[in-house]
LUMLUMDREN-2810 file (N, C-alpha, C; in Angstrom, 1 decimal):
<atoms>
<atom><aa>X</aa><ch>A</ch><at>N</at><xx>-75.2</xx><yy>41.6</yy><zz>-23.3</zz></atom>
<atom><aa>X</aa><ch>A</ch><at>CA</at><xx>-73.9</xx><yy>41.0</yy><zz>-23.1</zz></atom>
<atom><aa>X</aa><ch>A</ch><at>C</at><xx>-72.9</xx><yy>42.1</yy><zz>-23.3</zz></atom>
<atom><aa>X</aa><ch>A</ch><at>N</at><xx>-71.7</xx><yy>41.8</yy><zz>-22.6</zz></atom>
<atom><aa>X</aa><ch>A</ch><at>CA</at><xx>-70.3</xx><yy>42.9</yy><zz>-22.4</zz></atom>
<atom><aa>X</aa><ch>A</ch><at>C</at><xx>-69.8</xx><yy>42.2</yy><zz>-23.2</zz></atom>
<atom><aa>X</aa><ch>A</ch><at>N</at><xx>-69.1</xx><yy>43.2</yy><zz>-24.1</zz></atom>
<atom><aa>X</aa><ch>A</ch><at>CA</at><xx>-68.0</xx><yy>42.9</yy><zz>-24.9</zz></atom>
<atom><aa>X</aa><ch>A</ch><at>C</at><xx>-66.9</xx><yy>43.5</yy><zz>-24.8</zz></atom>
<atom><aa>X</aa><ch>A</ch><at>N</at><xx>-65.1</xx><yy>43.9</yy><zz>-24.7</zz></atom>
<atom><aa>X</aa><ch>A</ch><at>CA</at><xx>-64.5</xx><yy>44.9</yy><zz>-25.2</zz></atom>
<atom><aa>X</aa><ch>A</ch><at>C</at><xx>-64.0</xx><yy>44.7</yy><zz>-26.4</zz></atom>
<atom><aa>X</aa><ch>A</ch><at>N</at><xx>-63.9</xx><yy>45.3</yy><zz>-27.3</zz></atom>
<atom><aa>X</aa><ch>A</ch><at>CA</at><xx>-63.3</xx><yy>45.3</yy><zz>-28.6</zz></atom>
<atom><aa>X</aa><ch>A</ch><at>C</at><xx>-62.2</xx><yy>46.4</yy><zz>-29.1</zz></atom>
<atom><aa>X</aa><ch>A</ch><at>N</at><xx>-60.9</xx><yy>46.3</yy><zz>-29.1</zz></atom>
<atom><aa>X</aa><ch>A</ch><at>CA</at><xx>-60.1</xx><yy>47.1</yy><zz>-29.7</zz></atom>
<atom><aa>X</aa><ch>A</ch><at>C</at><xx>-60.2</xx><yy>47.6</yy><zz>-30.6</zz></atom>
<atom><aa>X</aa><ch>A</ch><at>N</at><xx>-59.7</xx><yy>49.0</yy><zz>-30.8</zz></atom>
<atom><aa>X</aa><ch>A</ch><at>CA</at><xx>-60.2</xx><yy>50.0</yy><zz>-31.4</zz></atom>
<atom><aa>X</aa><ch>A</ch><at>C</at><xx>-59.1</xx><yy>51.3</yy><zz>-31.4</zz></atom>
<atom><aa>X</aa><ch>A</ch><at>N</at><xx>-59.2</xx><yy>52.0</yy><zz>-32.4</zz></atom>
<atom><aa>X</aa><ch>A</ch><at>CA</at><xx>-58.1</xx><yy>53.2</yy><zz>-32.2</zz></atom>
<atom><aa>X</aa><ch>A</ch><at>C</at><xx>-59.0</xx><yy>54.2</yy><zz>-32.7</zz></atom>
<atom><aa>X</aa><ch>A</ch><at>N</at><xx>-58.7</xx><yy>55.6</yy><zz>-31.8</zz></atom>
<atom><aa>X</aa><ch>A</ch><at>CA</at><xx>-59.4</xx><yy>56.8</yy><zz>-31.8</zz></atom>
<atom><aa>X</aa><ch>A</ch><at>C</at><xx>-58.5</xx><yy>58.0</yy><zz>-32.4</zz></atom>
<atom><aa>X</aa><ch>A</ch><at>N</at><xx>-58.7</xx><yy>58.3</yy><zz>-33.5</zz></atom>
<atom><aa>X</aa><ch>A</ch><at>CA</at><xx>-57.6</xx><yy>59.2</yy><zz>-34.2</zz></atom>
<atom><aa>X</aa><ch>A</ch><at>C</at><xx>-57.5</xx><yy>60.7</yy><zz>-33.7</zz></atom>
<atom><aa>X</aa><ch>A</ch><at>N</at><xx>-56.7</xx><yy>61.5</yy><zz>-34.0</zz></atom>
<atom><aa>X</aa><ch>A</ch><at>CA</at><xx>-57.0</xx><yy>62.9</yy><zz>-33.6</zz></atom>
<atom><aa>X</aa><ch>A</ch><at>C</at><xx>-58.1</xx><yy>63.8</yy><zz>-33.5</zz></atom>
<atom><aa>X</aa><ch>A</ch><at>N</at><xx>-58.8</xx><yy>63.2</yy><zz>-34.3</zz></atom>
<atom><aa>X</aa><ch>A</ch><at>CA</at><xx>-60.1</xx><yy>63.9</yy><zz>-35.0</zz></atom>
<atom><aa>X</aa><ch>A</ch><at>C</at><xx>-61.1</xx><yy>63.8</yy><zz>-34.0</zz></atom>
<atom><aa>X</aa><ch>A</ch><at>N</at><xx>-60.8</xx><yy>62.7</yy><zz>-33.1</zz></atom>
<atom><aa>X</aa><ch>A</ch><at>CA</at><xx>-61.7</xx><yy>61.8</yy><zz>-32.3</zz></atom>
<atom><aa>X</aa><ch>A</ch><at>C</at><xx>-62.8</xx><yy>60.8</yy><zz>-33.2</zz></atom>
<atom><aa>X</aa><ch>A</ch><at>N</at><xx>-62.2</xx><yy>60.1</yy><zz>-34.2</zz></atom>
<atom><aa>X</aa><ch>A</ch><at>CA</at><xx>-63.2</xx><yy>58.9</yy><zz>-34.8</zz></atom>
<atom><aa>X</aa><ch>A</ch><at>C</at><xx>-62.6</xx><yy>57.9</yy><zz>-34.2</zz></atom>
<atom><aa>X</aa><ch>A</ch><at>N</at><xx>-63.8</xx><yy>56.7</yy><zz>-33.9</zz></atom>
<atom><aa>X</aa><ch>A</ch><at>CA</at><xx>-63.3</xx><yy>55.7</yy><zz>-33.6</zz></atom>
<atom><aa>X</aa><ch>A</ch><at>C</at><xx>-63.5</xx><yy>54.3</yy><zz>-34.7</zz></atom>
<atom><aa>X</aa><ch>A</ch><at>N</at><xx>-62.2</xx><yy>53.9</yy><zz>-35.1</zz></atom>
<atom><aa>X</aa><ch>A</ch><at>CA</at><xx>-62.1</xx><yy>52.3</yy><zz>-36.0</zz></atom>
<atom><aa>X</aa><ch>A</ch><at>C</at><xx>-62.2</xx><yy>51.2</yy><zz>-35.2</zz></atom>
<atom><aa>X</aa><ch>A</ch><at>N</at><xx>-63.1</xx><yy>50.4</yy><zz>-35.2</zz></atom>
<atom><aa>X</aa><ch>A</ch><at>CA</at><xx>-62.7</xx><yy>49.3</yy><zz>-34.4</zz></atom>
<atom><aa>X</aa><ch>A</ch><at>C</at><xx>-61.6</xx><yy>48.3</yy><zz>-35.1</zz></atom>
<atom><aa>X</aa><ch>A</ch><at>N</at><xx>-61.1</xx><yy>47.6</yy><zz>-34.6</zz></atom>
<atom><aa>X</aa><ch>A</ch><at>CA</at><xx>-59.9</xx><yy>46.8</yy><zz>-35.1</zz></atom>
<atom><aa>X</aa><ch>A</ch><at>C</at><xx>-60.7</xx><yy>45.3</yy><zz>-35.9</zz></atom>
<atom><aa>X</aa><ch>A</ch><at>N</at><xx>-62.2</xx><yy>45.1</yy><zz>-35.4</zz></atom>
<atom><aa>X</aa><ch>A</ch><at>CA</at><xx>-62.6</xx><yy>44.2</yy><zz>-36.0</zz></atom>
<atom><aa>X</aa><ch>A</ch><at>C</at><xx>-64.0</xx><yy>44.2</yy><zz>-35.8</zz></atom>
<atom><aa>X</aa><ch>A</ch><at>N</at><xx>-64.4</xx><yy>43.2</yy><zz>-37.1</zz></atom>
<atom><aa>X</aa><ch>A</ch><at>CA</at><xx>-66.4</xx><yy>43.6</yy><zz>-37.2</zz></atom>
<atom><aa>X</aa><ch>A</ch><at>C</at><xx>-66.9</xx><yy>42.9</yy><zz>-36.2</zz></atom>
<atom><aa>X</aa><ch>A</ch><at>N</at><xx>-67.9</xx><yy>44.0</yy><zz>-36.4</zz></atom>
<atom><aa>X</aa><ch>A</ch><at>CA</at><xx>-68.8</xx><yy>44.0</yy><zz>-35.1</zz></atom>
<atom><aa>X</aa><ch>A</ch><at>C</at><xx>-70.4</xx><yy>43.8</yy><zz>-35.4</zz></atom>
<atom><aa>X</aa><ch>A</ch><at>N</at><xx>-71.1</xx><yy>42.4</yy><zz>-35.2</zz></atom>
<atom><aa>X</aa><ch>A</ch><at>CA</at><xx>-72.6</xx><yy>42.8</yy><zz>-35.5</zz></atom>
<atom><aa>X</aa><ch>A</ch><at>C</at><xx>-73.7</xx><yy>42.3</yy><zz>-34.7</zz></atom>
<atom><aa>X</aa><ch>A</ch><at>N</at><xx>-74.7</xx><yy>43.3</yy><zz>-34.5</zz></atom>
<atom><aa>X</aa><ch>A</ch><at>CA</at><xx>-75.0</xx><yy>43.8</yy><zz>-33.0</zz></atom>
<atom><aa>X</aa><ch>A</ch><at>C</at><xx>-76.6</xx><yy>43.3</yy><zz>-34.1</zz></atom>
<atom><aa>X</aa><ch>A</ch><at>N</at><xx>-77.5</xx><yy>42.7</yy><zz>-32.8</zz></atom>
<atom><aa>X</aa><ch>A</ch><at>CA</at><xx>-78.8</xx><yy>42.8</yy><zz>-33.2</zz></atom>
<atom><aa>X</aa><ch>A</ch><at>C</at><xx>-79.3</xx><yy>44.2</yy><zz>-33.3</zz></atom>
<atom><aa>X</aa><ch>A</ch><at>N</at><xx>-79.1</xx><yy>45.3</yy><zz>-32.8</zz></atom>
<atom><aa>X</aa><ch>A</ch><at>CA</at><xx>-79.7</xx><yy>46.4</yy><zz>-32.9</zz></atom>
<atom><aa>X</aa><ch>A</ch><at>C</at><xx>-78.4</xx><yy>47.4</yy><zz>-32.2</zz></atom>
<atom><aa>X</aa><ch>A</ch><at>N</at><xx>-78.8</xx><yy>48.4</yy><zz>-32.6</zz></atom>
<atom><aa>X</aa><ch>A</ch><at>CA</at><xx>-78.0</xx><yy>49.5</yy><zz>-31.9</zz></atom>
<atom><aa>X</aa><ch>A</ch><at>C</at><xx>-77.8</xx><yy>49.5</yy><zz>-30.3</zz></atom>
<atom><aa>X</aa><ch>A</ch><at>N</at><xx>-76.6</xx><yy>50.0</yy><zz>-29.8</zz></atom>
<atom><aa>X</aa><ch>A</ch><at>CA</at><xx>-76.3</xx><yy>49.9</yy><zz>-28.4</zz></atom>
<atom><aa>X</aa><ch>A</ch><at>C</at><xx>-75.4</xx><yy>50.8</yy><zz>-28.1</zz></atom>
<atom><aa>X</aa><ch>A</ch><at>N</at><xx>-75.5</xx><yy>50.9</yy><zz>-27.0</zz></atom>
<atom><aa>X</aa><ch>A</ch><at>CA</at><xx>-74.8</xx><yy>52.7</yy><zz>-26.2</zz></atom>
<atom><aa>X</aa><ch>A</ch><at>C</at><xx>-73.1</xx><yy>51.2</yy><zz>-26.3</zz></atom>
<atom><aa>X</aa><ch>A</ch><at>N</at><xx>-72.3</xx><yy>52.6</yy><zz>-26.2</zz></atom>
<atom><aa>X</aa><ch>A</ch><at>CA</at><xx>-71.3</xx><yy>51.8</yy><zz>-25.9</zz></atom>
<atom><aa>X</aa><ch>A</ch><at>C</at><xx>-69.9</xx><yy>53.0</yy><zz>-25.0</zz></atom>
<atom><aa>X</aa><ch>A</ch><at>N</at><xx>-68.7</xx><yy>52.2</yy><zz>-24.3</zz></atom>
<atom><aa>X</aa><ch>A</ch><at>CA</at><xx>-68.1</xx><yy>53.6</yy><zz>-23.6</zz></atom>
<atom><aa>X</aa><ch>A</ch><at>C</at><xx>-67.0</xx><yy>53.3</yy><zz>-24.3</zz></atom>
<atom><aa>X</aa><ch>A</ch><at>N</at><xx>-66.1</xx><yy>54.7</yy><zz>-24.3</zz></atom>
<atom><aa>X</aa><ch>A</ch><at>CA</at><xx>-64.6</xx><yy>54.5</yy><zz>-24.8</zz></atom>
<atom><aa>X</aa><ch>A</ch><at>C</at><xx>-63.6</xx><yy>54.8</yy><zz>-23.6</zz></atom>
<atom><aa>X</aa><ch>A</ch><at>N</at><xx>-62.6</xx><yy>54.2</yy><zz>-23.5</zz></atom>
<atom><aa>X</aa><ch>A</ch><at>CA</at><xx>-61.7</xx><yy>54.6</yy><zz>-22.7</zz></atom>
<atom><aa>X</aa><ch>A</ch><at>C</at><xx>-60.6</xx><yy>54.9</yy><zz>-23.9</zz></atom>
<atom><aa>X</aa><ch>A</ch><at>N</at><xx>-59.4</xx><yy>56.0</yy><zz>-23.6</zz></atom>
<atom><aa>X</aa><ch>A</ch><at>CA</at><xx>-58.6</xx><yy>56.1</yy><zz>-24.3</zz></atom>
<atom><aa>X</aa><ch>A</ch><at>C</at><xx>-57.3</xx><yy>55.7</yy><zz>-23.4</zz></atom>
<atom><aa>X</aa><ch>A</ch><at>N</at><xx>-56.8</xx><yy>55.0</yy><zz>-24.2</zz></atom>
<atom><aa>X</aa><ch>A</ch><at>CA</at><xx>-55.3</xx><yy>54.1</yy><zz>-23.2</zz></atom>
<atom><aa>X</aa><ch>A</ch><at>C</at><xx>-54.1</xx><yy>54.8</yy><zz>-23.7</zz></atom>
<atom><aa>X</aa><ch>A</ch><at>N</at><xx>-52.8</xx><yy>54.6</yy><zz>-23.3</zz></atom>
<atom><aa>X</aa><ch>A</ch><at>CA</at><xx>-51.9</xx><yy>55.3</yy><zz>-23.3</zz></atom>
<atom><aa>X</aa><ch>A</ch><at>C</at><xx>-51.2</xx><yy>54.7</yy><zz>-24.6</zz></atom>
<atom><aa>X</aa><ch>A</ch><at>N</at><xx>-49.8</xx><yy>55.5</yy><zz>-25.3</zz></atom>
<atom><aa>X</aa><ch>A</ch><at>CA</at><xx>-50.0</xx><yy>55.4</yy><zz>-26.9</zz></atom>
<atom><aa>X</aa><ch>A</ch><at>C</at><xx>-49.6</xx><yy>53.7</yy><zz>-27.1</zz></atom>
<atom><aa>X</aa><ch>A</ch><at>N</at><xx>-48.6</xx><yy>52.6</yy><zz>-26.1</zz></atom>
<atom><aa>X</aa><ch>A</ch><at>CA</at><xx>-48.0</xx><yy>51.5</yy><zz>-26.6</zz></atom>
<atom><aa>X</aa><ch>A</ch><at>C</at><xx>-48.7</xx><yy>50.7</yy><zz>-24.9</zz></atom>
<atom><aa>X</aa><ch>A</ch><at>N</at><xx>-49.2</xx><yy>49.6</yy><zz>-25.2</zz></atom>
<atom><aa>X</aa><ch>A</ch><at>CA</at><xx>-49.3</xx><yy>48.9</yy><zz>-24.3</zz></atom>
<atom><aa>X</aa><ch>A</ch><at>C</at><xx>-48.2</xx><yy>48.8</yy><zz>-23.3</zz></atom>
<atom><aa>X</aa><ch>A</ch><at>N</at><xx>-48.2</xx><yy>48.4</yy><zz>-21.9</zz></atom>
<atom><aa>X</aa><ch>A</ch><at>CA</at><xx>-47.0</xx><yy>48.1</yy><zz>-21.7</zz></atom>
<atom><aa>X</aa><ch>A</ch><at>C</at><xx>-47.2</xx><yy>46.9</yy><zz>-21.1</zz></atom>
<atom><aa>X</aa><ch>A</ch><at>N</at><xx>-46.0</xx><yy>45.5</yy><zz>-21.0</zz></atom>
<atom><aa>X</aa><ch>A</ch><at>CA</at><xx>-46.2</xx><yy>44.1</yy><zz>-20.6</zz></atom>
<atom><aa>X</aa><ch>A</ch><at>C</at><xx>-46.2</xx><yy>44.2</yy><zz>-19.3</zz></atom>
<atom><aa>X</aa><ch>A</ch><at>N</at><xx>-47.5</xx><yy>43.3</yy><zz>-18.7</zz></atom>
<atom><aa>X</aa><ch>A</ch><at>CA</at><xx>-47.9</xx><yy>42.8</yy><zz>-17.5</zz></atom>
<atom><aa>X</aa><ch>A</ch><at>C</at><xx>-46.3</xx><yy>42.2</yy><zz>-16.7</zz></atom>
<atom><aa>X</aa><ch>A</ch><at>N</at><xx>-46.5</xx><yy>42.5</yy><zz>-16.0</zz></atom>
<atom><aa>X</aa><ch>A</ch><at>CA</at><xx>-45.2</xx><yy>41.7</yy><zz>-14.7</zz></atom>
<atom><aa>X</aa><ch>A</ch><at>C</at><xx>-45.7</xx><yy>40.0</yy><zz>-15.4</zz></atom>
<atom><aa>X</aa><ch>A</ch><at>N</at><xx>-46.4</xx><yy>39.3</yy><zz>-15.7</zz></atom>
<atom><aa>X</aa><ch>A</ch><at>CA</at><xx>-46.7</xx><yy>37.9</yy><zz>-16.1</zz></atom>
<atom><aa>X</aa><ch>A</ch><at>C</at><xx>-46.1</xx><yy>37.9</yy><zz>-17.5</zz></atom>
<atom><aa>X</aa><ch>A</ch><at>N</at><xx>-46.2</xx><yy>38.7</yy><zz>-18.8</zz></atom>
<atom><aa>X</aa><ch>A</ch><at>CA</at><xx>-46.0</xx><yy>38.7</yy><zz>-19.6</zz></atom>
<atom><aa>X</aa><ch>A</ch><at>C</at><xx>-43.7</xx><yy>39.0</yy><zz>-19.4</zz></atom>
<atom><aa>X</aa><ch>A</ch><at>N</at><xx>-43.7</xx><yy>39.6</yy><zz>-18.4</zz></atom>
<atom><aa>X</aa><ch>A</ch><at>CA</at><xx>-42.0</xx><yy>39.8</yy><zz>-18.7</zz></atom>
<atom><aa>X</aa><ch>A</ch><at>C</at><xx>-41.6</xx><yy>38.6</yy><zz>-18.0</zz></atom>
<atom><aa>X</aa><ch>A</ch><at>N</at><xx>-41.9</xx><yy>37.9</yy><zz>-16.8</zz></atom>
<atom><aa>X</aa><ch>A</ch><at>CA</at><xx>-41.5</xx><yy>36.7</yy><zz>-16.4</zz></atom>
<atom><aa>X</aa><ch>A</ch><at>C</at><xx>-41.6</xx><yy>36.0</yy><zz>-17.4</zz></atom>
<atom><aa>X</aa><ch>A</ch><at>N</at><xx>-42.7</xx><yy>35.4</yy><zz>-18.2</zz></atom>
<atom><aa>X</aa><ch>A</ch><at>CA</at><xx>-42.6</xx><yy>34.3</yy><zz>-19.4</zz></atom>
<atom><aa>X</aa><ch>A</ch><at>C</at><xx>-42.0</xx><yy>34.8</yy><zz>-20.5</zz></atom>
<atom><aa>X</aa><ch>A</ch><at>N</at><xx>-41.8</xx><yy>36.1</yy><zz>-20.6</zz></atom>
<atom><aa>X</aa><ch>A</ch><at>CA</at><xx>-40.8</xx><yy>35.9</yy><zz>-21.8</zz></atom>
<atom><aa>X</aa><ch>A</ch><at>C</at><xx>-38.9</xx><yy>35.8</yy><zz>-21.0</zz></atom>
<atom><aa>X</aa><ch>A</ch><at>N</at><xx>-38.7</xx><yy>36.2</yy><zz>-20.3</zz></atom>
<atom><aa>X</aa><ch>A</ch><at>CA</at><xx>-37.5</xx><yy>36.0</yy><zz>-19.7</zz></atom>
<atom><aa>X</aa><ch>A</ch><at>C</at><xx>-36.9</xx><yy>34.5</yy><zz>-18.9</zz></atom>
<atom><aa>X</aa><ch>A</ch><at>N</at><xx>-38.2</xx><yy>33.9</yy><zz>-18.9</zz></atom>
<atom><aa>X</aa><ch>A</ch><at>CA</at><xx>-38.2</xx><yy>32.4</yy><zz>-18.6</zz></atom>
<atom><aa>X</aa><ch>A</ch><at>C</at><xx>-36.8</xx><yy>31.5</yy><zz>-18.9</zz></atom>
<atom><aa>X</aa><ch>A</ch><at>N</at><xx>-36.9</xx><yy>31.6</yy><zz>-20.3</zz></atom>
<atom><aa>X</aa><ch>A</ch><at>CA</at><xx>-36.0</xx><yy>30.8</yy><zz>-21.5</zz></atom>
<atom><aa>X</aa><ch>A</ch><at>C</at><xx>-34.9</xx><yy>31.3</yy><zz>-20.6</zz></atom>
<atom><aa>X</aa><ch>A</ch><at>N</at><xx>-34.2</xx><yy>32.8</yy><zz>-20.9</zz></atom>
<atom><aa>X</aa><ch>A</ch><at>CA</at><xx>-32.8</xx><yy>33.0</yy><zz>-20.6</zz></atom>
<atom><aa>X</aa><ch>A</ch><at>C</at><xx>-32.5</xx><yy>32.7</yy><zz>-18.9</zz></atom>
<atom><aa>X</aa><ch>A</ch><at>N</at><xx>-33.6</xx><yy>32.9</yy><zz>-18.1</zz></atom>
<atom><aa>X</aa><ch>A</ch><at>CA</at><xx>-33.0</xx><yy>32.4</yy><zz>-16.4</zz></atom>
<atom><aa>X</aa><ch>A</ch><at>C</at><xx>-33.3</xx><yy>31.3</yy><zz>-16.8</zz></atom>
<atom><aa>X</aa><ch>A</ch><at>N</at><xx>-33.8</xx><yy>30.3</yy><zz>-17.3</zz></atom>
<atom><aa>X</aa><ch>A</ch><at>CA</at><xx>-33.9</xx><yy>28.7</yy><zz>-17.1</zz></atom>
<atom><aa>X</aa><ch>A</ch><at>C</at><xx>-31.6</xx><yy>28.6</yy><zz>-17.4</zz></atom>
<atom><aa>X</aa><ch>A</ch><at>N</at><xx>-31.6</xx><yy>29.0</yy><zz>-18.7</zz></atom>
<atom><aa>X</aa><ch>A</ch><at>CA</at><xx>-30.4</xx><yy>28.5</yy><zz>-18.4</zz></atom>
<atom><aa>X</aa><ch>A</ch><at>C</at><xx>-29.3</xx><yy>28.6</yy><zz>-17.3</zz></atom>
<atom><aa>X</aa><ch>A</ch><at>N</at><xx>-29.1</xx><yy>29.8</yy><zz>-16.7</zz></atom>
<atom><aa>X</aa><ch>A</ch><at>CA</at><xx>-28.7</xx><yy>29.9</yy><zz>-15.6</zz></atom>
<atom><aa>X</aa><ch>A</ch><at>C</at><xx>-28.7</xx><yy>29.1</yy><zz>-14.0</zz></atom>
<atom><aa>X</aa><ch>A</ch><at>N</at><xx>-30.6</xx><yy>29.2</yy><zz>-14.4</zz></atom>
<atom><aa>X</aa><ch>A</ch><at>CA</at><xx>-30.8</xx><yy>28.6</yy><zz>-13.2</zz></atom>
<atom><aa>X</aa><ch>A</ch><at>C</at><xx>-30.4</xx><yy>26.9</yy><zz>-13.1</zz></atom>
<atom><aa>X</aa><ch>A</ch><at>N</at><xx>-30.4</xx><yy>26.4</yy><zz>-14.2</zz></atom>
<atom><aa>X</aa><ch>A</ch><at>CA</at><xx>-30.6</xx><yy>25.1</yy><zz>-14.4</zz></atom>
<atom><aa>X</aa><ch>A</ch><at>C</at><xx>-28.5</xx><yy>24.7</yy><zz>-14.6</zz></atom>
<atom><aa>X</aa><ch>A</ch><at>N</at><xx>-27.7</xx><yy>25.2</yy><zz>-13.6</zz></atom>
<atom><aa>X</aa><ch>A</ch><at>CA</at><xx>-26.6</xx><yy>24.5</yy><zz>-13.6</zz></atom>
<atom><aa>X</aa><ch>A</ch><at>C</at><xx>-25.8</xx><yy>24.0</yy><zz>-12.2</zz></atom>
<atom><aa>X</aa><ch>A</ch><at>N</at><xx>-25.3</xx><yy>23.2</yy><zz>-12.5</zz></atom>
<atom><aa>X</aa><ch>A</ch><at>CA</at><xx>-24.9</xx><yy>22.8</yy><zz>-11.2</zz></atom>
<atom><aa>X</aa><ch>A</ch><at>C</at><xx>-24.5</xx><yy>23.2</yy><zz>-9.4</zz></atom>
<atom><aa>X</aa><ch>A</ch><at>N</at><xx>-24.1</xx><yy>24.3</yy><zz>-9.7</zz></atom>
<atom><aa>X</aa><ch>A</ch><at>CA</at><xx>-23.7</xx><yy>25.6</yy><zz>-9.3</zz></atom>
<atom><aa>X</aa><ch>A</ch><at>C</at><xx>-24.8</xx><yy>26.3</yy><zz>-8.5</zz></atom>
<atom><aa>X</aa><ch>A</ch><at>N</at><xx>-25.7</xx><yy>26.4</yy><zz>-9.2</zz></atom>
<atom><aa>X</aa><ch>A</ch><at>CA</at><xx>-26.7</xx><yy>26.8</yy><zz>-8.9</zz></atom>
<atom><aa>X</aa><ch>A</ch><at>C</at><xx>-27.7</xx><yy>26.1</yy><zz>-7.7</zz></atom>
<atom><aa>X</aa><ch>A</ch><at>N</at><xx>-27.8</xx><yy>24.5</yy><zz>-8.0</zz></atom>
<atom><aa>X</aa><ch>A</ch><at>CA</at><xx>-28.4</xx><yy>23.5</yy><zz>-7.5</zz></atom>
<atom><aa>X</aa><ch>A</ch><at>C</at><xx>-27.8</xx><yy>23.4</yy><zz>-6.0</zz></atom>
<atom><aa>X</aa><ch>A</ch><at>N</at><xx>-26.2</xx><yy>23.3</yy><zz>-5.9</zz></atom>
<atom><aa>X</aa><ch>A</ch><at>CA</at><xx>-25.9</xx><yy>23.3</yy><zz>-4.5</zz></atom>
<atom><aa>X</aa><ch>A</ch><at>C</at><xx>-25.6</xx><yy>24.9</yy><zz>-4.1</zz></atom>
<atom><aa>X</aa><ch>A</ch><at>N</at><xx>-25.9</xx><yy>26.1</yy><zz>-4.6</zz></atom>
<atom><aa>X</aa><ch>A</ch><at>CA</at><xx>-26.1</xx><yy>27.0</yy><zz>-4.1</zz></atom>
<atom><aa>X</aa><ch>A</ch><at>C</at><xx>-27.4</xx><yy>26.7</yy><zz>-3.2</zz></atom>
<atom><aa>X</aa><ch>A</ch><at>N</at><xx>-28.4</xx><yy>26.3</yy><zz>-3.5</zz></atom>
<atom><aa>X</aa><ch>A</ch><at>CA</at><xx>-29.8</xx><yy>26.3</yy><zz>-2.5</zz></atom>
<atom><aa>X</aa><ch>A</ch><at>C</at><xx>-30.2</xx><yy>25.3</yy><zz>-2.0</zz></atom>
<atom><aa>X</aa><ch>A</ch><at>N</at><xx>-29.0</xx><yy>24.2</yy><zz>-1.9</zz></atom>
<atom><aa>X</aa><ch>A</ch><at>CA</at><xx>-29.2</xx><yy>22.7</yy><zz>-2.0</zz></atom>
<atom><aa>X</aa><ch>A</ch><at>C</at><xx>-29.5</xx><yy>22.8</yy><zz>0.2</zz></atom>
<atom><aa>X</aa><ch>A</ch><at>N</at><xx>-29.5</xx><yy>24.2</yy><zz>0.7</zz></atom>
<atom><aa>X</aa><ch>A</ch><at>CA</at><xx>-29.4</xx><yy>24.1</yy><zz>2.3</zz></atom>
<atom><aa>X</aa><ch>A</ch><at>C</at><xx>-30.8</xx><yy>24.3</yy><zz>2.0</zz></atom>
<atom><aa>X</aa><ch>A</ch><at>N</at><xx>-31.9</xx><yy>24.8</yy><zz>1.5</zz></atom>
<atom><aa>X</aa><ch>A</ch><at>CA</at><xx>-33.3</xx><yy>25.3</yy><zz>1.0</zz></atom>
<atom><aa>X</aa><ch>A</ch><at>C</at><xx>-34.3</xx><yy>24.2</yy><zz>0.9</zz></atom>
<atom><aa>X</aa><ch>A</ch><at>N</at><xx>-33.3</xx><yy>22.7</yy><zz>0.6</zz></atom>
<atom><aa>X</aa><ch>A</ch><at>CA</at><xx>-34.1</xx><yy>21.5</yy><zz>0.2</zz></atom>
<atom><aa>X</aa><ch>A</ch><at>C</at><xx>-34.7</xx><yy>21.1</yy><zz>1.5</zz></atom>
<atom><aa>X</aa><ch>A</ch><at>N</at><xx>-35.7</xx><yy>20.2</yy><zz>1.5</zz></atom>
<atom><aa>X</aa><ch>A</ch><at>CA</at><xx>-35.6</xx><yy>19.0</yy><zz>2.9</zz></atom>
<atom><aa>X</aa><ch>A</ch><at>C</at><xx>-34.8</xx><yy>17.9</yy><zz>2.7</zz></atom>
<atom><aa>X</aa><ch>A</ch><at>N</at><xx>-34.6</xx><yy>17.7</yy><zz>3.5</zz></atom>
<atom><aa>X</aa><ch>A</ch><at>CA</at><xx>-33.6</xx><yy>16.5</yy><zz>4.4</zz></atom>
<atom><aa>X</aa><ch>A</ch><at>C</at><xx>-34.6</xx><yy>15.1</yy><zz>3.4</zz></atom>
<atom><aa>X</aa><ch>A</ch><at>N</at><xx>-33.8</xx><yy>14.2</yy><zz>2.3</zz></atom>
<atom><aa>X</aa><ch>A</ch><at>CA</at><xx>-34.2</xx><yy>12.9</yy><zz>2.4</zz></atom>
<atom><aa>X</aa><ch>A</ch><at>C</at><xx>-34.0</xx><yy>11.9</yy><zz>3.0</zz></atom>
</atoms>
């Protein structure tokens, strides 16, 4: 089985994993080294920005700005 597990590799080049790990027996494993701060997914900035365009979007103003966008009832 595939696992990835977080982990930080210090200057020295040791690797800590961020949490225990217990394996029936020994196993090869690969490291990739990632860049120093994550950066947020295009998914992760839309749902955090959600909240502040909901209010915007959500005013009357708004509604008959794109009210030509609707279909015909």
């Amino acid at each position: 089985m595939i696992r990835t597990i977080e982990a930080i590799v210090d200057e020295r080049g040791r690797v800590r994993l961020l949490e225990d790990v217990t394996l029936p027996e020994a196993r090869r494993a690969l490291v990739t080294i990632l860049e120093d701060a994550p950066t947020p997914s295009v998914s992760e900035t839309a749902l955090l920005s959600e909240p502040a365009l909901a209010k915007d979007w959500s005013r009357p103003e708004e509604d008959e700005a794109w009210s030509h966008l609707e279909p015909e009832r």
